[in-house]
C-alpha positions as CSV (number, residue, x, y, z in Angstrom):
1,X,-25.7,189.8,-26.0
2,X,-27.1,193.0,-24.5
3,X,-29.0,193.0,-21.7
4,X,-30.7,195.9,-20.4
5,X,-30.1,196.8,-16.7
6,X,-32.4,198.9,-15.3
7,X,-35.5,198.0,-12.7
8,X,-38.5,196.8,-14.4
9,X,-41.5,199.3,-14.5
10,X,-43.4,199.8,-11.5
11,X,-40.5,198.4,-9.5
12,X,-38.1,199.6,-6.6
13,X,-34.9,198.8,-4.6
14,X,-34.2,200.5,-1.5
15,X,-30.9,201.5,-0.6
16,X,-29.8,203.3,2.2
17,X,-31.0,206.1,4.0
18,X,-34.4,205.1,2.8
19,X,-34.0,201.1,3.3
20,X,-33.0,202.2,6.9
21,X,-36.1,204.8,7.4
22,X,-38.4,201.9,5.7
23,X,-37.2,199.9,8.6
24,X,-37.8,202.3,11.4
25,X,-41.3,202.9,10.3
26,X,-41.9,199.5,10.2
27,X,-41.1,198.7,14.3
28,X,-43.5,201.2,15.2
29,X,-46.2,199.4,13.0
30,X,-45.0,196.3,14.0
31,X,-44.6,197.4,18.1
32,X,-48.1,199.3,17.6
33,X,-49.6,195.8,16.3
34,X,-48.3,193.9,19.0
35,X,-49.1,196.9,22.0
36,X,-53.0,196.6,20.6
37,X,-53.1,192.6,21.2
38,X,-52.8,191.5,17.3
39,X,-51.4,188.2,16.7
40,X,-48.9,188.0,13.6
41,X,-49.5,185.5,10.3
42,X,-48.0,184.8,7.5
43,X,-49.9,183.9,4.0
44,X,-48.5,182.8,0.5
45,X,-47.8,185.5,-2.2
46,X,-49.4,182.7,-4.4
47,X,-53.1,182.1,-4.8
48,X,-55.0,180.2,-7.1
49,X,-56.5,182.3,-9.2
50,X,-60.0,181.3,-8.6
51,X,-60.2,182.8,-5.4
52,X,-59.2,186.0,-6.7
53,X,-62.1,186.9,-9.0
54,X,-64.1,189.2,-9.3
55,X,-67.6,187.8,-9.5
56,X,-66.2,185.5,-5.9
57,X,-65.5,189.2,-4.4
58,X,-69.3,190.8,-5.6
59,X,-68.3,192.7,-8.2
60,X,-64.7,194.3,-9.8
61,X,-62.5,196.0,-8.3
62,X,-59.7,197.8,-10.2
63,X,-57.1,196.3,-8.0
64,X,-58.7,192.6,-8.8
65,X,-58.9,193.1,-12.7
66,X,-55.2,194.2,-12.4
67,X,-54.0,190.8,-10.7
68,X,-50.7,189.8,-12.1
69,X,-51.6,186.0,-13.1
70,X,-49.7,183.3,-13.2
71,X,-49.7,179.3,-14.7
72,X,-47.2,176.6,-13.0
73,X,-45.8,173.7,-14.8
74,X,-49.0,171.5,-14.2
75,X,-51.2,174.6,-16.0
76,X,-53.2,175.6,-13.2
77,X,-54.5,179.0,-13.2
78,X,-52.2,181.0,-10.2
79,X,-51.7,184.4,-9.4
80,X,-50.2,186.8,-7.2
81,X,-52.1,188.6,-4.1
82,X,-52.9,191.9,-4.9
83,X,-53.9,192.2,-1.0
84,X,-53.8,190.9,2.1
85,X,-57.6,190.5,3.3
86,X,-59.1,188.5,0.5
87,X,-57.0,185.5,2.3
88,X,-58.9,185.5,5.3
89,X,-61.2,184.0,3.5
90,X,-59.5,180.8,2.9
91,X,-58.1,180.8,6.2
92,X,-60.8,180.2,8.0
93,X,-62.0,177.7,5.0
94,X,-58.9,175.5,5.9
95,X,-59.0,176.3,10.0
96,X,-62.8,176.7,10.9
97,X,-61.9,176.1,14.6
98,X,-60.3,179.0,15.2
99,X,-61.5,180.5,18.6
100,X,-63.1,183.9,17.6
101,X,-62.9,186.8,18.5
102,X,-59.3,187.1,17.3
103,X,-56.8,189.6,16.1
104,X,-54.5,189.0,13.3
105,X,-51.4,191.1,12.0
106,X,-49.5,191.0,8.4
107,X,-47.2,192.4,6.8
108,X,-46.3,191.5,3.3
109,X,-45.8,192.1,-0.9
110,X,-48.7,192.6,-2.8
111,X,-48.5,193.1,-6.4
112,X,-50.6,194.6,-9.0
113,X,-50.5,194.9,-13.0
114,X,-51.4,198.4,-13.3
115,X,-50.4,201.6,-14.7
116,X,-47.6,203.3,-12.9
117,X,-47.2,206.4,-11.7
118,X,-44.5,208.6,-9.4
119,X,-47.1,207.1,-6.3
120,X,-48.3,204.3,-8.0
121,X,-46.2,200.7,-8.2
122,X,-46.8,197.7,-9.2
123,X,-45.1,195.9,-5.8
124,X,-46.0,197.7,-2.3
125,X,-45.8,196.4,0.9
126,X,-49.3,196.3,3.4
127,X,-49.3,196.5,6.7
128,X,-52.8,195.1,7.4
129,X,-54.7,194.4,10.8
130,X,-57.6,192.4,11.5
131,X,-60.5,192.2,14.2
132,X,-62.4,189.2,13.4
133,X,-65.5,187.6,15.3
134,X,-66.3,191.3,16.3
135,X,-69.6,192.8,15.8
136,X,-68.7,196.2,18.3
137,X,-68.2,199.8,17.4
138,X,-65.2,199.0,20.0
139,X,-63.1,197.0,17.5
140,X,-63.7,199.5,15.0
141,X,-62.4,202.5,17.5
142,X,-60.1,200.1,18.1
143,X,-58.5,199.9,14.9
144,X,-58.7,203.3,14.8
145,X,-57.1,204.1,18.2
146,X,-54.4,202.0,17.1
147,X,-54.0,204.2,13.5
148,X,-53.7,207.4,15.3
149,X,-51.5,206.1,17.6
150,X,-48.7,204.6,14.3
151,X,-49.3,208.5,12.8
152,X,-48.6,210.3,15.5
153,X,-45.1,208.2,16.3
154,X,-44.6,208.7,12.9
155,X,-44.7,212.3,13.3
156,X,-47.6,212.2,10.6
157,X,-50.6,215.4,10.9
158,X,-53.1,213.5,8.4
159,X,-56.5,213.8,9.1
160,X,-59.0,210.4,9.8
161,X,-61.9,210.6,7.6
162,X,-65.2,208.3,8.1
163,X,-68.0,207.1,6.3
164,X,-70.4,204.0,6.2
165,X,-71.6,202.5,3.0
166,X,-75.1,202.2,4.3
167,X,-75.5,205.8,4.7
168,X,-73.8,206.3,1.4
169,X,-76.4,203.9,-0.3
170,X,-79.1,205.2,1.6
171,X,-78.4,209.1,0.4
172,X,-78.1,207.9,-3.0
173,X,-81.3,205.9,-3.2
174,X,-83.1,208.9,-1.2
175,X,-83.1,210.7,-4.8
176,X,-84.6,207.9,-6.5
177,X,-81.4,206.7,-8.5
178,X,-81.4,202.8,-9.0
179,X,-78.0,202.0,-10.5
180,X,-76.0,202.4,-6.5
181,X,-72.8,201.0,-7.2
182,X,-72.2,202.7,-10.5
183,X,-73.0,206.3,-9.3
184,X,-70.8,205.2,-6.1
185,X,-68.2,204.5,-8.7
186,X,-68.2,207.4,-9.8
187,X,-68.6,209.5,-6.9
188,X,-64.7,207.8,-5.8
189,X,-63.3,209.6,-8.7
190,X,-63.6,213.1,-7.3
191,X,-60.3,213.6,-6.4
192,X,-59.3,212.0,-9.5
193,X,-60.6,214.3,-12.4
194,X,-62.3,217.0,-10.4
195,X,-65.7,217.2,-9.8
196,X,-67.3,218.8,-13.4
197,X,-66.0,215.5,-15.0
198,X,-67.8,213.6,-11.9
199,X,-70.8,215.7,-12.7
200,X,-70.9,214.9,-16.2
201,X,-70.2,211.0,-15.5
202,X,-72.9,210.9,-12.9
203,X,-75.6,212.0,-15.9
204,X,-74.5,208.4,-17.2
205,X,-77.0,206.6,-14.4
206,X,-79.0,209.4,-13.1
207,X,-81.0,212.5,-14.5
208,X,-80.0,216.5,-14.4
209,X,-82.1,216.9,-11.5
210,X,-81.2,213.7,-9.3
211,X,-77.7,214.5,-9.7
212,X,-77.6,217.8,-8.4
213,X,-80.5,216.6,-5.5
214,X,-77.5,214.1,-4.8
215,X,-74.7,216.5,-4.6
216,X,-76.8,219.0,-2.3
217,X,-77.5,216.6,0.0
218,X,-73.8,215.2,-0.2
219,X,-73.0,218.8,1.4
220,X,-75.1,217.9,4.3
221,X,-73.2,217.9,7.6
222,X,-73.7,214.3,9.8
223,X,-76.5,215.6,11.9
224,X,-78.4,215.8,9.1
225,X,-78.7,212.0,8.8
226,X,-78.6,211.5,12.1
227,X,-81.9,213.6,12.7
228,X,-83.4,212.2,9.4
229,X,-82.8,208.6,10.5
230,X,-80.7,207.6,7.4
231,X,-79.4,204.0,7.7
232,X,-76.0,203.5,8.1
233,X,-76.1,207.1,10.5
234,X,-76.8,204.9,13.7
235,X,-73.5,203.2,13.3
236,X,-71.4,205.8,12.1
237,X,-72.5,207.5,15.2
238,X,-71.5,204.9,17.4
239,X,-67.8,204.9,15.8
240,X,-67.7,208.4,16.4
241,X,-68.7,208.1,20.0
242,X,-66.2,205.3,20.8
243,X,-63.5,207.1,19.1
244,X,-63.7,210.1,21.2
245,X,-63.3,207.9,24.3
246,X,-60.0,206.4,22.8
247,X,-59.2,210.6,22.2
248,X,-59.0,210.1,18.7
249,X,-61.1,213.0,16.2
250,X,-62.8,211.7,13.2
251,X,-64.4,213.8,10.4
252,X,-67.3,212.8,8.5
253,X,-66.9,212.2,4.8
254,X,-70.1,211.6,2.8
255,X,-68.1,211.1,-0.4
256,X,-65.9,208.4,0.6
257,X,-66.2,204.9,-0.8
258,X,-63.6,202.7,-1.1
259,X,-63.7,198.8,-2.2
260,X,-67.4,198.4,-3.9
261,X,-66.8,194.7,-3.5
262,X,-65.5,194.2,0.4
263,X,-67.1,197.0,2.8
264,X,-70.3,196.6,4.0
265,X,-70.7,199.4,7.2
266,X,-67.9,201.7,8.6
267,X,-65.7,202.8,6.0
268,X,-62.2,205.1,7.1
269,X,-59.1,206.3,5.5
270,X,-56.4,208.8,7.2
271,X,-55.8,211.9,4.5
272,X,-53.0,214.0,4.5
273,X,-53.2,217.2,2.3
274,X,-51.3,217.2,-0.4
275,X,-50.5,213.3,-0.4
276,X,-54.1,211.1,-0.4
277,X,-54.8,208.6,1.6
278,X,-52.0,207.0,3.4
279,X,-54.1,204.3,5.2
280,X,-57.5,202.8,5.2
281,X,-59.8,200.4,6.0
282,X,-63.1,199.5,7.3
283,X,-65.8,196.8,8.6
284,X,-66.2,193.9,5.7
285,X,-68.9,191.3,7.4
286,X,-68.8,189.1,4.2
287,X,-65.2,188.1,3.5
288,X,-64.0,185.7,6.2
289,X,-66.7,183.4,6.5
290,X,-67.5,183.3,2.6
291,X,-66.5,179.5,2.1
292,X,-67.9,178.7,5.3
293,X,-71.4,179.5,4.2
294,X,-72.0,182.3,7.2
295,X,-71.3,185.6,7.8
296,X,-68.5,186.4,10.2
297,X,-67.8,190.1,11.4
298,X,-65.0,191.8,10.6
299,X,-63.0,195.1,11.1
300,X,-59.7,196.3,9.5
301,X,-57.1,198.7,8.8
302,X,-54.2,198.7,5.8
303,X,-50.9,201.1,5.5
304,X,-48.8,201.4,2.8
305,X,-45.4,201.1,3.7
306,X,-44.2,203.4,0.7
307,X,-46.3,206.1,1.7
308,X,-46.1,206.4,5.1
309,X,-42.5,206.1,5.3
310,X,-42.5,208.9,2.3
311,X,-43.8,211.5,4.5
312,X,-42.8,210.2,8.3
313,X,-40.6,211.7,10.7
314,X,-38.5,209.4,12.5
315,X,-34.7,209.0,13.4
316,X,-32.8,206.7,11.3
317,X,-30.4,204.3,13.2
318,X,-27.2,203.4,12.1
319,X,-24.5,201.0,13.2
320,X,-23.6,202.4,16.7
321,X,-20.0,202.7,15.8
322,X,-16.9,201.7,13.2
323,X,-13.6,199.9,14.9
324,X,-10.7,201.2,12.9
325,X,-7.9,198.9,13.1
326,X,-4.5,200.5,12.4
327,X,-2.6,197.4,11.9
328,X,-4.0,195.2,14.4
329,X,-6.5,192.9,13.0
330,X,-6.9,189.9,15.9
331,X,-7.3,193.1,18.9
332,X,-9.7,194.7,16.4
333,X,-12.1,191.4,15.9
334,X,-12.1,190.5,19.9
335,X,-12.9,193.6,20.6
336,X,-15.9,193.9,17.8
337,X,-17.7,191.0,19.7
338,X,-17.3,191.8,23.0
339,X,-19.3,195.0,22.1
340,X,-21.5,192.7,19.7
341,X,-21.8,190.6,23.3
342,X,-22.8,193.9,24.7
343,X,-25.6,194.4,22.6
344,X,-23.7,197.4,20.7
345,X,-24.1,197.4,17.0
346,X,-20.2,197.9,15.5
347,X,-18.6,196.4,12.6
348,X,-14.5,196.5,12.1
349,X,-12.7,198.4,9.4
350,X,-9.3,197.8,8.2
351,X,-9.1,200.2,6.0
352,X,-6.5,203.6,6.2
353,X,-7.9,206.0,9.0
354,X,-8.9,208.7,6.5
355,X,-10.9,206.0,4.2
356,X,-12.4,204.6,7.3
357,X,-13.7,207.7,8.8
358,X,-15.1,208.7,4.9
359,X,-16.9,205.7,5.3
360,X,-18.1,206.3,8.7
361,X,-19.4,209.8,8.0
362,X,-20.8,208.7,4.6
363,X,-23.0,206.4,6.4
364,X,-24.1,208.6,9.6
365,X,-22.0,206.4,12.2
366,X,-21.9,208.5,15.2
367,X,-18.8,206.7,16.8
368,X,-15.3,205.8,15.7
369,X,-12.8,203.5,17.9
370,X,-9.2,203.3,17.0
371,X,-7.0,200.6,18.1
372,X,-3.1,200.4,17.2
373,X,0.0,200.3,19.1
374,X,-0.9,203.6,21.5
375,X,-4.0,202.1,21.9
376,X,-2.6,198.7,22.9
377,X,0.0,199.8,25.2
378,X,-2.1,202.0,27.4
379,X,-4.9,199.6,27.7
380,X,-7.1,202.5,26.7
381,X,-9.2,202.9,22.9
382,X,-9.4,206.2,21.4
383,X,-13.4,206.8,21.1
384,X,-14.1,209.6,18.5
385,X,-17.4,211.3,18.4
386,X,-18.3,211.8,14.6
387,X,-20.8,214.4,15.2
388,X,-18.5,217.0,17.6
389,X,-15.0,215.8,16.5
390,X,-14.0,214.9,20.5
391,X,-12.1,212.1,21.4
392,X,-10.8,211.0,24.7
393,X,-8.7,207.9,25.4
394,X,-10.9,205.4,27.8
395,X,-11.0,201.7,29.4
396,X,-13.0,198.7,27.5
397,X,-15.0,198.9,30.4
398,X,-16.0,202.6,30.3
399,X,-16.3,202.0,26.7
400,X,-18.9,199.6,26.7
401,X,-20.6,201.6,29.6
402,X,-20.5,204.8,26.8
403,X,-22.2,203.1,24.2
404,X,-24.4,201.5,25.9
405,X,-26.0,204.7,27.1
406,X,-27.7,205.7,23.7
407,X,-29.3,202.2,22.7
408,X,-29.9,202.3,18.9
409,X,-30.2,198.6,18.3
410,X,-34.0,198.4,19.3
């Protein structure tokens, strides 16, 4: 039988240097989730397939109609999350005691049954954060704050863009058009097919003269609406004037939308040029309290994993060092967990010397030990620096002592 071995469409493994970089990134999102008080959870890849729709979410969204779905053996309808914030909604369903205001942290899989692209998978990881129970500009700064505290450890120079969907309704109603949501629609696909297409689209809902009323006052600066009382300005304003005391910059984006079917004030994204949006997220007031018959505030923020870690900075860390054992195997593996004991990452090798230290420079492993008879006799390993080529001849002790000075297991 032939079987064809390849990765299905959409899909991707991660092997090493880019498993190891996916990792880094992911402790600074992680230790910047903890350092701004969020509290991890985990949720189920799962869902039933009811509480995925679109008419529960207010209208579809492309990454809803593109839910992978699913039937078990019983012939329920299942499917897998195609995000993370949609589950909030049944977590407070099944706890409604939860003490608010709270801050919750994921990271997990989400899938989607879409078109691919070289940026575009059907499998990503998100690294969402959530404020909920807050009705404050603070936890939106806050979010934000935290954001532009993961991009600049990650050696990232994107730019944080800002909207509210008020204002955007409230512009596109000033000019008299009625179908909101549609022309929003099609406002989003600017970047997509360029902006004569857009124009041309936009004559679907509106007339000749609305649509270029519109895109005038699109080119407004955020004073403008301020000064002209526009809703949605008042809170936009108050982001903006939060943020600044956190240190962070925003810029004002009139034409940003996002998910028709979740936001419902603040709106942001962090753009890079030449790459999109590598994060995004904004205030949704109608998601976690949906089954519970009331509104309940709430602010977040999603990364991509993929993208981030495409275009981030940061120092890959290997195993601190290789033990090369010429011929003496029980010396080699006490030795491996003292260091192990020591916190020093190390593994042994018992290949030849030259094989061992192909491997070791194949895999960026900035020290070597030796042990054989020399070694053994003198009480002193041979510690090779991979990078400079020096070795010297030194105790267990002041070997442990060495390693431990650059700490790479973190």
């Amino acid at each position: 039988m032939n079987i064809d071995i390849g990765s299905v469409k959409g899909f991707q493994d991660f092997l090493p240097p880019d498993s190891q970089k996916r990792i880094e990134v992911r402790k600074i999102i992680e230790k910047n989730f903890r350092k701004y008080g969020f509290l991890p959870i985990e949720t189920s890849i799962v869902e039933f397939d009811e509480l995925m729709r679109p008419d529960i979410l207010e209208g579809e969204d492309e990454a809803v109609s593109d839910r992978f779905r699913l039937k078990d053996r019983a012939g329920r309808n299942l499917g897998l999350r195609y995000e993370l914030t949609f589950q909030l909604s049944r977590i407070f369903k099944q706890n409604p005691n939860i003490k608010l205001p709270i801050r919750f942290s994921q990271i997990g899989a989400v899938f989607r049954d879409e078109p691919t692209s070289p940026d575009r998978f059907r499998q990503i990881i998100q690294c969402d954060a959530d404020i909920i129970g807050d009705s404050t500009y603070l936890a939106d700064a806050e979010c934000l704050a935290m954001l532009s505290s993961i991009l600049k450890e990650c050696k990232i120079a994107a730019e944080i863009q800002v909207n509210n969907r008020k204002l955007l309704s409230s512009i596109i109603e000033s000019v008299e058009i009625k179908n909101v949501k549609q022309v929003m629609r099609e406002l989003d696909k600017k970047d997509r097919i360029g902006e004569d297409m857009m124009k041309l689209n936009l004559k679907k809902y509106a007339d000749s003269n609305q649509v270029l009323s519109l895109l005038k006052l699109l080119e407004k600066d955020f004073l403008f609406f301020k000064e002209n009382a526009f809703e949605g300005a008042e809170e936009l304003e108050g982001l903006m004037i939060k943020a600044r005391k956190y240190g962070v910059l925003l810029k004002f984006n009139p034409l940003m939308v996002r998910g028709l079917g979740y936001y419902t004030g603040n709106i942001f994204e962090a753009i890079m040029p030449g790459r999109g949006s590598l994060a995004g997220g904004g205030r949704y007031d109608r998601i976690a309290g949906k089954y519970l018959d009331r509104e309940i505030p709430a602010v977040g923020l999603s990364l991509g994993l993929e993208r981030i870690s495409q275009v981030a900075k940061v120092e890959i860390c290997p195993p601190k060092t290789m033990i090369i054992s010429i011929e003496k195997e029980s010396e080699t593996i006490k030795l491996t967990r003292k260091l192990r004991e020591a916190e020093i990452s190390c593994f042994p090798c018992f290949e030849k010397i030259e094989k061992a230290l192909e491997i070791a420079d194949s895999q960026r492993i900035p020290y070597a030990i030796f042990i054989g008879e020399n070694e053994i006799k003198k009480g002193k390993y041979k510690l090779k620096d991979m990078q400079s080529g020096n070795e010297k001849m030194i105790t267990e002790k002041q070997l442990i002592a060495e390693l431990q000075k650059i700490e790479l297991i973190k």
